[in-house]
C-alpha positions as CSV (number, residue, x, y, z in Angstrom):
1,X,-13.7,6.8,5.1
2,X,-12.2,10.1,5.0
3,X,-8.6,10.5,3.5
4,X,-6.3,13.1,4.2
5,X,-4.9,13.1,1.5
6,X,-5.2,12.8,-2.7
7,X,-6.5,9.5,-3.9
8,X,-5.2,10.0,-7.7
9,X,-2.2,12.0,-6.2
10,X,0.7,9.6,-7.5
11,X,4.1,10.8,-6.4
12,X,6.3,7.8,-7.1
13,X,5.4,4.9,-9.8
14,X,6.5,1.4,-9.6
15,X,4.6,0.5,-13.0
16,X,3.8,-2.9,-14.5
17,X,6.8,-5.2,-15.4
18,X,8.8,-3.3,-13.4
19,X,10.4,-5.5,-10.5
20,X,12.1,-4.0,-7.1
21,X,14.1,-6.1,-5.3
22,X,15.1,-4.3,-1.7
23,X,13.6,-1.7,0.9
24,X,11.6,1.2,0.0
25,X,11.6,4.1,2.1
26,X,9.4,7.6,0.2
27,X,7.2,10.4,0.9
28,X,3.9,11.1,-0.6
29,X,2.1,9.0,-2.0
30,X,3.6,5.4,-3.4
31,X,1.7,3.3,-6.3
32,X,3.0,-0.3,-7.4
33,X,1.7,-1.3,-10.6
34,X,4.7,-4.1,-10.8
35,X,6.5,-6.2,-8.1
36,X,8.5,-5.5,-4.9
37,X,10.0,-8.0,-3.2
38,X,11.4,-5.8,0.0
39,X,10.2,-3.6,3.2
40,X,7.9,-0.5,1.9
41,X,8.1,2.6,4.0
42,X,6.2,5.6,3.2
43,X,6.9,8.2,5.8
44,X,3.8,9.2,8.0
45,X,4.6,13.1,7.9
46,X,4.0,13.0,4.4
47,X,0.4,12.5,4.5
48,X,1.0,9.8,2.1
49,X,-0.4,6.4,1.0
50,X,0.5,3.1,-0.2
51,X,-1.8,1.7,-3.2
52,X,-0.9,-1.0,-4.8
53,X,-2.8,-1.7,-7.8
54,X,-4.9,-4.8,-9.0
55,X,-1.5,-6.0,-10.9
56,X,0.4,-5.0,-8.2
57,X,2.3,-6.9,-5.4
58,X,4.1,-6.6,-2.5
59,X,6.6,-9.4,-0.4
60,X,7.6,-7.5,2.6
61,X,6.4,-5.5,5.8
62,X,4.0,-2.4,4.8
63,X,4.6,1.2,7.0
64,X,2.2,4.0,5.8
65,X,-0.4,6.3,7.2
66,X,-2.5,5.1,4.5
67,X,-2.5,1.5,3.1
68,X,-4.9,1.0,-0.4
69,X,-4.2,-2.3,-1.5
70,X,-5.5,-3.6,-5.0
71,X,-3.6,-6.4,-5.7
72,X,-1.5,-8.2,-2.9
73,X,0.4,-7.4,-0.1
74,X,2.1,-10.9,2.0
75,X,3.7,-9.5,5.0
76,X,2.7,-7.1,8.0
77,X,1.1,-4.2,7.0
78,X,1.6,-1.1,9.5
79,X,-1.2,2.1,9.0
80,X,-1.1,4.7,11.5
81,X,-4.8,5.7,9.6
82,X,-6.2,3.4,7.2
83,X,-6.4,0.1,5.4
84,X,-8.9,0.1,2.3
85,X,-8.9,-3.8,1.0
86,X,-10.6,-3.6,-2.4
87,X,-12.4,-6.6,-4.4
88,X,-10.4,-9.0,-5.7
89,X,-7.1,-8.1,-3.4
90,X,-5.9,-10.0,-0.5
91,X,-3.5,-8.8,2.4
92,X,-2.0,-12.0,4.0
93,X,-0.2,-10.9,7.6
94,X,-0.5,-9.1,10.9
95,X,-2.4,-5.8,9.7
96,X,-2.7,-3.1,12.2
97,X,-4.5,0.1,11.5
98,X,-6.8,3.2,12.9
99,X,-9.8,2.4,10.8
100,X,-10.3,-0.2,8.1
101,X,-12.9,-0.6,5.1
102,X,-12.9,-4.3,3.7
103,X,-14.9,-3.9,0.3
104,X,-17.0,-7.4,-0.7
105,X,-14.5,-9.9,-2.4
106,X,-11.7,-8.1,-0.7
């Protein structure tokens, strides 16, 4: 899967222990380490991403051109390029996307 933009690129942090309660709206790219309980936006002229790491979670729709998820997302998830569901994560909702890579155990 080709990705237009920086994998290790981290423009805003949400780290571990941290929890978010309410909407999200950023540009770049987005990584949650801790909780959000809220609607995550990540604006699509950005070129950014959505990842939300292995201890990471999310409890609210997803809007990104590109969606990594790690950990969990429950709620749609909206990519206008990509999904990436890694090993151990889960994404429960209505997922729409461009192109999707679902990794074994993912």
């Amino acid at each position: 899967m080709k990705n237009s933009y920086l994998p290790n690129r981290i423009d805003t942090l949400i780290g571990a222990g941290t929890h978010v309660q309410g909407d999200i709206a950023c540009t770049g790219v987005l990584r949650i380490q801790g909780e959000v309980h809220g609607n995550v936006l990540c604006h699509r002229r950005s070129g950014g991403a959505l990842v939300v790491d292995s201890a990471g979670s999310v409890a609210g729709a997803v809007d990104a051109p590109h969606v990594i998820v790690r950990g969990r997302i429950t709620g749609p998830a909206h990519a206008c390029q990509s999904v990436e569901i890694h090993p151990g994560a889960s994404l429960v909702g209505d997922v729409s996307f461009k192109e999707i890579a679902i990794h074994a155990g993912g």
